[in-house]
C-alpha positions in Angstrom: -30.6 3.6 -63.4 -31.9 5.3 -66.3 -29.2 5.6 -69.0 -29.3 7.9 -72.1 -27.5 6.7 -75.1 -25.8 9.1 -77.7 -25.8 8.5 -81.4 -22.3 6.6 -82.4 -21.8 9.6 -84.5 -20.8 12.2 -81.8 -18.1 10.0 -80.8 -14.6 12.1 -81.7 -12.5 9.4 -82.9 -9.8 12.2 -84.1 -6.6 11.9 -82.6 -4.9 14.6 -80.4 -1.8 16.0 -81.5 1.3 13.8 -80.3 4.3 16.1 -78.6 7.1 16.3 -80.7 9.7 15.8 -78.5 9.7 14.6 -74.9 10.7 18.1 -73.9 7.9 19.4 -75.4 5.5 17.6 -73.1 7.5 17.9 -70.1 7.7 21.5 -70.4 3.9 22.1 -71.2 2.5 23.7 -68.0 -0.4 21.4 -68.8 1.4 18.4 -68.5 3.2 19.5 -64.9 -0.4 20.6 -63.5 -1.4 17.0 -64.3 1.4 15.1 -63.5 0.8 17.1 -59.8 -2.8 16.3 -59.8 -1.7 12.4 -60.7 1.0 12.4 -57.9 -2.1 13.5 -55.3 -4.3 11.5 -56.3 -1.8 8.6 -55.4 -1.3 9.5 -51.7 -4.8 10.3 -51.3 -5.3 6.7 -53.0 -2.4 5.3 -50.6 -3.6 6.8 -47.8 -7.2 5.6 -48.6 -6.5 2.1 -48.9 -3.9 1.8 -46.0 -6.8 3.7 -43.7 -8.8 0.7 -44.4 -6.4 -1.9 -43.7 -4.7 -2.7 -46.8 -1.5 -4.0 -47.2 0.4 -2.7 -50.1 3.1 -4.8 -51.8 4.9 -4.3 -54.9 4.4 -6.4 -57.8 5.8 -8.4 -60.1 7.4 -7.3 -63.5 7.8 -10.7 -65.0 6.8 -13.8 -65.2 6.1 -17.0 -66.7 2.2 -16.0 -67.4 0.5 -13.2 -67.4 -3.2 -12.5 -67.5 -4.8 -13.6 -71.3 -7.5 -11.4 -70.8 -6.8 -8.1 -72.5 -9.0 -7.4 -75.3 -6.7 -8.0 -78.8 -3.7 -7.0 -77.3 -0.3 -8.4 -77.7 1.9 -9.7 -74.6 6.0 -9.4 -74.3 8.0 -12.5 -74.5 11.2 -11.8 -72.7 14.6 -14.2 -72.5 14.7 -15.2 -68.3 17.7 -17.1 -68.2 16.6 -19.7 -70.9 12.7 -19.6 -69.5 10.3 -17.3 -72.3 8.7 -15.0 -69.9 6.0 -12.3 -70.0 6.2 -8.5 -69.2 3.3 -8.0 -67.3 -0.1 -7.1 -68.5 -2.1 -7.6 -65.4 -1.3 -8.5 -61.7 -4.4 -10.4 -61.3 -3.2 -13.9 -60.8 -0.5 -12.5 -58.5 -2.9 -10.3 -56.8 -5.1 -14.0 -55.8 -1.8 -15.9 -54.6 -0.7 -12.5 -52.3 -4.0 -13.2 -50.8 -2.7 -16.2 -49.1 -0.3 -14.0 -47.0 -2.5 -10.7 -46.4 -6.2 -10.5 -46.1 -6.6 -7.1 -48.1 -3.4 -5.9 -50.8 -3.4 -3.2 -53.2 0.0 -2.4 -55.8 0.4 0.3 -57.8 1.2 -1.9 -60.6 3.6 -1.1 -64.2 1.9 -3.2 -67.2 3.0 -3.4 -71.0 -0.1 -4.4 -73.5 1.3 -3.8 -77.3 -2.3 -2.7 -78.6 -3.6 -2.6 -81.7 -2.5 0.2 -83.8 -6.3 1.5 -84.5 -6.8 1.9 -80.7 -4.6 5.3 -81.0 -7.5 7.1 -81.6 -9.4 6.2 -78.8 -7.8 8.6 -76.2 -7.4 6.0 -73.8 -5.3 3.5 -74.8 -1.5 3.2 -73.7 1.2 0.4 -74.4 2.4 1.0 -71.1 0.4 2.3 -68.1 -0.3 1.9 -64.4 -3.1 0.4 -62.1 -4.3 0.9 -58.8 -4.8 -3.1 -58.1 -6.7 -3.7 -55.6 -7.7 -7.4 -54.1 -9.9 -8.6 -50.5 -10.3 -12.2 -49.2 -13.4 -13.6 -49.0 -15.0 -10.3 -50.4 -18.2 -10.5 -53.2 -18.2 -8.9 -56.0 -20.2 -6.1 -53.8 -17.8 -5.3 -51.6 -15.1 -5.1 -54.5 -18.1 -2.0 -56.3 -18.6 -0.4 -53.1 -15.0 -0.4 -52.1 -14.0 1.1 -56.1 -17.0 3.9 -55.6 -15.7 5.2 -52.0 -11.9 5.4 -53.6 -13.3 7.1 -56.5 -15.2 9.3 -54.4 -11.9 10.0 -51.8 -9.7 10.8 -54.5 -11.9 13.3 -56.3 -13.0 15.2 -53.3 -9.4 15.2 -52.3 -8.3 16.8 -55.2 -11.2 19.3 -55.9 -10.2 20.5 -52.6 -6.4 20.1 -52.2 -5.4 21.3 -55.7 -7.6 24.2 -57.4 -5.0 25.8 -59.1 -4.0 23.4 -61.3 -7.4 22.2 -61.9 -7.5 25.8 -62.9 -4.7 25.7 -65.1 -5.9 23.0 -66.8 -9.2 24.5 -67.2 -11.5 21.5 -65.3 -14.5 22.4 -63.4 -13.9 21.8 -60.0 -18.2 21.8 -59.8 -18.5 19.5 -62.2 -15.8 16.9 -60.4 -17.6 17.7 -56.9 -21.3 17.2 -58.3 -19.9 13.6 -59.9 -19.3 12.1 -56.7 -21.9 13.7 -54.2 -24.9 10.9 -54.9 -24.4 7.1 -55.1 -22.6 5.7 -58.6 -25.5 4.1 -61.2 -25.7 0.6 -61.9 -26.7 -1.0 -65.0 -26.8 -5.0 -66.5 -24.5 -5.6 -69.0 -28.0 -7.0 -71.1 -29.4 -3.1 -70.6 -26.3 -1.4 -72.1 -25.8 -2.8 -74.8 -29.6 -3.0 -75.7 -29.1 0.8 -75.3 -26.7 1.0 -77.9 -28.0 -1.5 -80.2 -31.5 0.9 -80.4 -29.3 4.1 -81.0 -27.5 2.4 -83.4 -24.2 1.3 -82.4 -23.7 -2.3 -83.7 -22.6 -3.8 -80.3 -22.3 -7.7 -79.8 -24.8 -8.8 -77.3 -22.5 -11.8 -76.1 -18.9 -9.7 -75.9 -17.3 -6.7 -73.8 -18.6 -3.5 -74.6 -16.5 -1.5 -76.9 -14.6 1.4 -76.4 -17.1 3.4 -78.9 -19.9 1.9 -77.0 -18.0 3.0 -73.4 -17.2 6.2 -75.0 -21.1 6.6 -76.0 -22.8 5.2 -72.7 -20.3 7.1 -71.2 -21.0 10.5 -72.8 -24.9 10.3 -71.8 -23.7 10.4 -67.8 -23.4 12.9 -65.5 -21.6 10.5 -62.5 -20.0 7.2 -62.3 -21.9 4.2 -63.0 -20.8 0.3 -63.1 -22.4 -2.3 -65.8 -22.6 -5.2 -64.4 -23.1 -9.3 -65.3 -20.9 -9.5 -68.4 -21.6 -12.6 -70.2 -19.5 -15.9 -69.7 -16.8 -15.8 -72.6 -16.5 -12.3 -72.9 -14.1 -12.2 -70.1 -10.8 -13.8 -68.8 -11.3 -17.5 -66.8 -10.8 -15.9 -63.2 -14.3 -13.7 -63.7 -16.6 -16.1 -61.4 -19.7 -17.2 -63.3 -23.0 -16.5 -60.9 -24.0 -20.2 -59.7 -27.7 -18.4 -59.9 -27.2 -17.2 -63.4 -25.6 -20.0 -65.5 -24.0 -17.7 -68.2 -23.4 -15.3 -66.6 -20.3 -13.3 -64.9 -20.0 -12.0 -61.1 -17.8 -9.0 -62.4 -18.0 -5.1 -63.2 -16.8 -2.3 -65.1 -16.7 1.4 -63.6 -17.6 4.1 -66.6 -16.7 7.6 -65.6 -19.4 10.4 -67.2 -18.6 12.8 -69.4 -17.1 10.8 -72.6 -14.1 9.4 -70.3 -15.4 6.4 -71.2 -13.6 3.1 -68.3 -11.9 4.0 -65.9 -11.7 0.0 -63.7 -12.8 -3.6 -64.2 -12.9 -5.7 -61.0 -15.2 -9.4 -60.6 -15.4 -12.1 -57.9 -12.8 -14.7 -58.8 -12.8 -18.0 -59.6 -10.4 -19.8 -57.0 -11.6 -23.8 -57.7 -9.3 -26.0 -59.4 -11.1 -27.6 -61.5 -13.4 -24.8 -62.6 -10.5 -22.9 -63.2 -9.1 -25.3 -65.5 -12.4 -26.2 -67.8 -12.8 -22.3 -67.4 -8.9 -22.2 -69.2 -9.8 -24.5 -71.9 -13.3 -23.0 -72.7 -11.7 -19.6 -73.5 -8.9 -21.3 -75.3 -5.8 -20.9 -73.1 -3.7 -24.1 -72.4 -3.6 -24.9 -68.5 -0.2 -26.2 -68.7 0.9 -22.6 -68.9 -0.2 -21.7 -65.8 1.3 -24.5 -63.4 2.2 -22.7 -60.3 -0.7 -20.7 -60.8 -3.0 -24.1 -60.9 -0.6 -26.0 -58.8 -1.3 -23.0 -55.8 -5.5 -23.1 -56.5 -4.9 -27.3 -55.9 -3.4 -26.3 -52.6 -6.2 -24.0 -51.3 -6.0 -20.2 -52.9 -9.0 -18.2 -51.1 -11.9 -16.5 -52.6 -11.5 -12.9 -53.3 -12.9 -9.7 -55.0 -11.4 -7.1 -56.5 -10.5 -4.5 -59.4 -8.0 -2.6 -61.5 -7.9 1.3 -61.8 -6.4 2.3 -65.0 -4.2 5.2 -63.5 -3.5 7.3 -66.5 -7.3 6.9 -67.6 -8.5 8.2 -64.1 -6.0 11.1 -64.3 -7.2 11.7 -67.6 -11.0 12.0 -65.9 -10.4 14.2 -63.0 -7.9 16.6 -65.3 -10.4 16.8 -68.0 -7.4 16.3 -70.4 -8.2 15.0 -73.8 -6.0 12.0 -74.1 -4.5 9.5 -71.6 -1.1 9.9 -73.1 -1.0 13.3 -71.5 -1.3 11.7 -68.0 2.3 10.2 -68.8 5.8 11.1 -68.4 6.9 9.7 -70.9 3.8 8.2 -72.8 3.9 5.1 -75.3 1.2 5.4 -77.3 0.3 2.3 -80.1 2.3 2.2 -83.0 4.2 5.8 -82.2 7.6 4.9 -81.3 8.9 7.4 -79.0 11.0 8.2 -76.2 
């Protein structure tokens, strides 16, 4: 894939005007022509998955871990009878263990990640938010891209043809959507991106996640989906399988959507050994007494998987064209604006 870089500077960090009042969104003909785009795109995602065999379960809320791996953001401590227990900020350990029940699962998952303040400006950064979680037994990381590019591809083309008039009210190209998915998403190393931005500029870490400028920039140079690929070890949570061929290096993937939308999923093969799991813990500084039924599952047997995460709101945000992905939400919580 040949990827174009924009300078840093024609990223628009400015934020978009927050409603005043709740029925202020709610009322905005914008917002109910994207909350009916949002609520399609979730049957055509349900119907999608299920077509191909997937179980869907509901997922937890709470519970005594949650996944560490969320980029500076803050987790919620709640009181569970005595027990300190997280609010959710990622399925993915839950996700593995349903795995020894069904062969393929997918939730439409709730998740609460207090971000940093500074990320308000990014236009796609909630405190609360959904995902379309998806997980498959004995799957590579392969099958986990190739699965993420077909829904991506379903849901759009559903939309551009079920629901033109509010793509119309919201002023989105239907074209533009349909062109997106008609060819085969772009690939691209991890080392290749941010080499990219490095030359144009940007001062991205060689050795961390990409971020969100650089997404929003290698994102703004695309005209359809790609994935970047082979993340280095470190820069991502301990369940991220390192590539036995490629010491160093991580069997995992992020999806950028064109156009500036900047990511829209993260998926990777997973780690399911024990002990790999647990020097994998204490490399990236987590403590694997934490994470006993977790650890004390993957002792037992917990099979090898693949999968990803669709950051709903972000997604609805893409195929809406809307500036922000607070304005994919009801009743959006954006960082540091306390509100309804």
């Amino acid at each position: 894939m040949t990827m174009t870089v924009t300078a840093p500077e024609a990223v628009d960090e400015a934020t978009v005007p927050f409603p005043s009042s709740p029925d202020a969104h709610l009322t905005d003909p914008r917002t109910r022509a994207t909350l009916r785009v949002q609520s399609r795109m979730l049957a055509a995602t349900r119907a999608f998955l299920t077509g191909q065999g997937f179980q869907e379960l509901l997922p937890p809320l709470i519970g005594p871990v949650t996944d560490p791996g969320i980029r500076g953001s803050k987790q919620v401590d709640v009181d569970f009878y005595g027990h300190k227990y997280k609010l959710m900020t990622s399925a993915i350990l839950y996700k593995q263990a349903s795995l020894l029940a069904f062969d393929k699962i997918f939730y439409i998952a709730p998740n609460i990640r207090l971000e940093p303040v500074e990320t308000a400006v990014t236009h796609r950064h909630l405190v609360e938010f959904h995902q379309i979680d998806v997980e498959m037994r004995d799957a590579r990381r392969e099958d986990a891209m190739h699965l993420a590019e077909q829904l991506v591809t379903h849901v759009v083309t559903d939309v551009v043809a079920s629901m033109p008039a509010e793509l119309d009210v919201l002023g989105r190209d239907a074209d533009t959507l349909r062109q997106a998915v008609t060819e085969a998403f772009g690939r691209v190393g991890h080392a290749q991106a941010t080499a990219g931005l490095i030359d144009a500029g940007h001062p991205q870490d060689p050795a961390a996640e990409i971020d969100w400028q650089g997404e929003e920039i290698v994102s703004t140079g695309a005209d359809r989906p790609f994935f970047i690929t082979d993340y280095p070890k470190g820069s991502r949570g301990f369940y991220d399988k390192e590539n036995p061929e490629l010491p160093g290096v991580l069997r995992n993937f992020d999806l950028i959507a064109p156009e500036g939308y900047g990511e829209l999923a993260s998926g990777s093969e997973r780690e399911h050994d024990y002990a790999t799991l647990v020097t994998r813990m204490r490399e990236t500084g987590e403590n694997p007494a934490k994470y006993g039924w977790y650890l004390d599952l993957a002792r037992r047997g917990i099979p090898g998987s693949s999968g990803f995460g669709i950051g709903l709101e972000r997604f609805t945000r893409y195929v809406t064209g809307r500036q922000a992905a607070w304005q994919a939400s009801a009743y959006p919580k954006l960082p540091g604006v306390v509100s309804a």
